[in-house]
N, C-alpha and C positions, 0 to 999 in steps of 0.2 A: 258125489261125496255124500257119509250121509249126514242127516238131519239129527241135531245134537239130542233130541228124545229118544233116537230110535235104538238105542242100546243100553241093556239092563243094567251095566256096570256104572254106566254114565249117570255123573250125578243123583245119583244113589242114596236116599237119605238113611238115617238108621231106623225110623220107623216110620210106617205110614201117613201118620199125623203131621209130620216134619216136610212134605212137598212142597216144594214153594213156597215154605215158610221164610217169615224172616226173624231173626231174633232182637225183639225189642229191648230185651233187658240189659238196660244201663249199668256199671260200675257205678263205684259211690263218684258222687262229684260229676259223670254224663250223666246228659240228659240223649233217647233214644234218635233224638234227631241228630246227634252229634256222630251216630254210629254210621260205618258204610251198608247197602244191601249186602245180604247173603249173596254171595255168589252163585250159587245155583237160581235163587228167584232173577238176577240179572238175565242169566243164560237162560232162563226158559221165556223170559219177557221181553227177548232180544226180536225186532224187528225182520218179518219174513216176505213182508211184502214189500213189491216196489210202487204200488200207486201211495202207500202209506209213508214210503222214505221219501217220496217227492214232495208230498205235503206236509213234510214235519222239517223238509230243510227249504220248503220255499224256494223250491224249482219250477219250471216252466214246466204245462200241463203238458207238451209236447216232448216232454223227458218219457211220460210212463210209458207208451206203448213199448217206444224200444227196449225201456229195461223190463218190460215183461217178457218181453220175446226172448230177451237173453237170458235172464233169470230161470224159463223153460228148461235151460239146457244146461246152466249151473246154477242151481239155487243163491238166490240172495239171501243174507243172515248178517246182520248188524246189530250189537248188542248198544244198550242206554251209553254205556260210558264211551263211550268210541264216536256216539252219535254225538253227544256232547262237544267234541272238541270239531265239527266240521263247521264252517261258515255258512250259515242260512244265506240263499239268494246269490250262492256264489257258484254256479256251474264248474267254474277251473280249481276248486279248490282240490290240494293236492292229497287230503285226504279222503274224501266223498272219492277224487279219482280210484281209489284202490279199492270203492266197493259197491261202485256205481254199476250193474249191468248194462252195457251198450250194443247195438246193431254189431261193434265193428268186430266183437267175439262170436260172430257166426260166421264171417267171410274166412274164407279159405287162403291160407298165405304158405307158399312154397317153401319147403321146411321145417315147418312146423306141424307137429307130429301128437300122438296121444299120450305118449312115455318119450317124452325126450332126452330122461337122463340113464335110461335102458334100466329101470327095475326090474324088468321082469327078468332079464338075464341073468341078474346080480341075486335073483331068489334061490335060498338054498336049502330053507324049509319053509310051511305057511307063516306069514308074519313075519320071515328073520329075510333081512338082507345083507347080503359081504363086498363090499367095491374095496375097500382096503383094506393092507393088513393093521391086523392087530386090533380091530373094532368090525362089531356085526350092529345092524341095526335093529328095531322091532319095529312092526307099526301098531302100534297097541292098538289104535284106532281110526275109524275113520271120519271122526266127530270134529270139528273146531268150533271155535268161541265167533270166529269172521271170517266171512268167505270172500277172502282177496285175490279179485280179479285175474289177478298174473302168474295164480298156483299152478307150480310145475304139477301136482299131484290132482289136478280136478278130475281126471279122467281113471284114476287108479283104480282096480278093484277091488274095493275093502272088504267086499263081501266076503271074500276070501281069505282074510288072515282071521288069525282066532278070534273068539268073543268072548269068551272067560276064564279063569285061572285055569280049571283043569286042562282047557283047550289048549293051553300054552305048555304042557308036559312037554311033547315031543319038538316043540322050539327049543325050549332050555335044553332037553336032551341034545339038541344039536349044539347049543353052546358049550356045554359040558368035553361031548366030543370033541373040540375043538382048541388045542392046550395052548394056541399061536394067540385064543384070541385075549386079553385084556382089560379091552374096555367096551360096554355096550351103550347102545343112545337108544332112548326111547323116544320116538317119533309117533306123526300119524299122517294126515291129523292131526290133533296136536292132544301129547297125551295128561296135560292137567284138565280135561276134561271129567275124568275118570276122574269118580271118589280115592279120598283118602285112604280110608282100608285098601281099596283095590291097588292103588299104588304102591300104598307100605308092603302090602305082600307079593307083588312080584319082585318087590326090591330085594325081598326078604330068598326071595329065591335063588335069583339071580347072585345074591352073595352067599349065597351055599354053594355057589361054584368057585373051588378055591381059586383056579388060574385069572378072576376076574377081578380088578383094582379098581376099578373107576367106573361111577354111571353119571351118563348124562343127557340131557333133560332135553329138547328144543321144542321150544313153546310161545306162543303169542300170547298166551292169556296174562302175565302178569302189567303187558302194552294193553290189553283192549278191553278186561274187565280183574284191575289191579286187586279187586277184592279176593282175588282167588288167593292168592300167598296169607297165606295164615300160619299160625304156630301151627296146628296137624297136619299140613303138606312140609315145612321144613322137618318137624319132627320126623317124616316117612323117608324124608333127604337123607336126613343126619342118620337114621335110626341103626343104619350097619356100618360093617368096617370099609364098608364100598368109597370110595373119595366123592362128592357129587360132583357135577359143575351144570351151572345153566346157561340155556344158551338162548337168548332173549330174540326179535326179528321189529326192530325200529326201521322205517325208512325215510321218518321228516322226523325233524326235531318237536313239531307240535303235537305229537304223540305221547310226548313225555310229560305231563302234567302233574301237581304235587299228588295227587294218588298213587301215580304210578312209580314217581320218586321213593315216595313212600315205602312203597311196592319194594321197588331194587334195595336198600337200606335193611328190610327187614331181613333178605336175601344173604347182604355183602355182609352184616353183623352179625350173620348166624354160622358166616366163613366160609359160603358158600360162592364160588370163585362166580362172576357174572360176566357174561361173554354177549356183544350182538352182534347179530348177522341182518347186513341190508340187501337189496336186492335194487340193482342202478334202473330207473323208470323214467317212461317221457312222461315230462307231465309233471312228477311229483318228485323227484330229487336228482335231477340233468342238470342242477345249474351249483358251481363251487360253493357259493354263500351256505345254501342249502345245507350241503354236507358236511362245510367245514361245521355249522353251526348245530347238528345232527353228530358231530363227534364230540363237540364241544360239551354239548350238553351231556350226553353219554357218560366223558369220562369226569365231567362234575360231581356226577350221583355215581361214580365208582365201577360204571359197568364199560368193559373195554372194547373199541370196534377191531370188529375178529375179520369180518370179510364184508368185502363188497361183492356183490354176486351180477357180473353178468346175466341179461335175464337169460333164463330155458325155454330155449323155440319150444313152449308147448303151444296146442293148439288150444285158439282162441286168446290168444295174448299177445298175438304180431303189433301190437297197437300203441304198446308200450315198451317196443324196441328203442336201442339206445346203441347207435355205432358206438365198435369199442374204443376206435380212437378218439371220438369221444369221452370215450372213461379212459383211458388213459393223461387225457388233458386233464380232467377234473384233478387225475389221483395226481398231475405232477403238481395242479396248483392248492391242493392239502399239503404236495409236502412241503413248502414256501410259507404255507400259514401256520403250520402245526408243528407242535412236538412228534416226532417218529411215532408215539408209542399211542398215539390219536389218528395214526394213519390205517385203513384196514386196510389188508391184502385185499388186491383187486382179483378177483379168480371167472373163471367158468366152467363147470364141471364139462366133460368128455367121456363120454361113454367108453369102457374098456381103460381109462387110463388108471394109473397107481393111486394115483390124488387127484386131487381138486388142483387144476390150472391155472397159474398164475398166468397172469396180463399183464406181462414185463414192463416199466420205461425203461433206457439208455441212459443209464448215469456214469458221469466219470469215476472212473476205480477209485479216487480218493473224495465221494462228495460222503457229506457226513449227513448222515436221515435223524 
């Protein structure tokens, strides 16, 4: 994956002077320390090392070597606000689990593969990918804000889809061609990465293609450094006739803290529809409390649980398996505690299929969800 400097669109200032800046100037009545960082100075001061994350959360010296050895092979990347919310001195906590490199992502586990959800089959130009009708996806990039352990995509080759707007002609050209399709999602990666201008104007593109309704977003950044959502990323949301929708990736509830609250609110009050996607892990949300209290919270602050994801036999994530009858118990004891509409769809994607698979329970034809 790469490294969130390495692309010129990426966090992009408007002039030179502006790197890593952060903007101190108060409104009347704040004062500068009331203000969040820039988001970009977060993302460039985000944490790359592992002897450095062991010593700032007060782990055991016998943590670094392994997560150097692992981090070799998929870079470590933890940004301030995210490290924030892990528990110093706590080896099992379930968030450090999501971005801890360890020994057990270099063993080999039968199954598990480089592209487990078959992208490359699904490619139909550079950048664009089609598994179902009616929606293509992009990967605009191959940058994230946190590089969590159990990415189906660690292994993808980013090098490979476009780098900049014009690069992206003969993608949209493919969209264009395509009058079945409707709605596109912008992936990566994750693509609030990417400045402002660069977003508005692919959006800006993209709804110059009349057969397209809807764009939509799938993004960690607003979970791991909430400062990103600003008035000029919804402005670039809002700015055409395109519908947005975003689609958030919580997978504990202590992810959600009043920033990120914050965050969702600025989002749901700009009307823009807010969706999350979890991903079921040992370790960090296998147990019902967990998750009931992970929808709970979710649907508090207004953002709805869309799916619970089976993990993706990718390689290097065997570790963080989770029998699905397993998740099938969890989801039946969500529905006992929850309102329906707080339950996500349990799925696992399948290569080749129409959609995304649901992971049935057996309910009586008259129980009411």
């Amino acid at each position: 994956m790469q490294i969130v400097s390495a692309a010129s669109e990426i966090v992009r200032p408007k002039s030179p002077s502006t790197v890593g800046a952060r903007d101190d100037r108060a409104p009347p009545g704040e004062s500068p320390a009331d203000r969040a960082p820039n988001w970009r100075h977060v993302l460039k001061s985000a944490i790359r090392d592992a002897a450095t994350l062991c010593r700032r959360l007060e782990l055991p010296p016998n943590f670094v070597a392994p997560a150097e050895r692992a981090a070799a092979a998929f870079p470590l990347f933890v940004p301030e606000p995210y490290l924030a919310r892990i528990r110093p001195g706590d080896p099992a906590d379930p968030l450090l689990r999501q971005v801890l490199p360890l020994d057990a992502e270099l063993a080999d586990a039968p199954g598990y593969t480089a592209d487990p959800v078959a992208d490359s089959a699904a490619r139909v130009s550079e950048g664009v990918l089609q598994k179902y009708a009616g929606r293509a996806l992009l990967i605009t990039t191959g940058a994230c804000a946190i590089h969590c352990r159990y990415c189906f995509r660690r292994h993808y080759p980013y090098s490979e889809s476009p780098s900049g707007l014009d690069a992206w002609i003969p993608a949209l050209n493919a969209l264009a061609a395509d009058p079945s399709l409707d709605e596109v999602i912008l992936s990566g990666g994750d693509p609030l990465t990417l400045s402002d201008g660069f977003l508005a104007e692919l959006i800006r593109r993209i709804a110059a293609i009349g057969h397209i309704r809807r764009i939509r977003v799938h993004t960690r950044l607003p979970i791991v450094i909430p400062q990103r959502v600003t008035a000029e990323l919804i402005a670039a949301l809002r700015g055409t006739r395109l519908a947005p929708i975003v689609v958030v990736h919580a997978n504990h509830p202590r992810e959600i803290d009043t920033l990120v609250a914050r965050a969702f609110a600025q989002l749901v009050d700009a009307g823009i529809p807010l969706l999350n996607q979890a991903v079921l892990l040992r370790g960090v949300n296998d147990d019902a409390d967990t998750l009931a209290a992970l929808s709970q919270t979710l649907v508090n602050h207004r953002a709805m649980p869309y799916y619970l994801h089976q993990l993706d036999p990718v390689q290097g994530a065997a570790h963080f398996a989770v029998p699905a009858e397993v998740g099938l118990s969890l989801i039946e004891d969500l529905r006992v505690r929850l309102p329906g509409y707080a339950v996500p769809r349990y799925v696992r994607e399948v290569p080749g299929q129409p959609s995304k698979m649901p992971i049935e329970l057996s309910a009586p034809s008259n129980a009411i969800l």
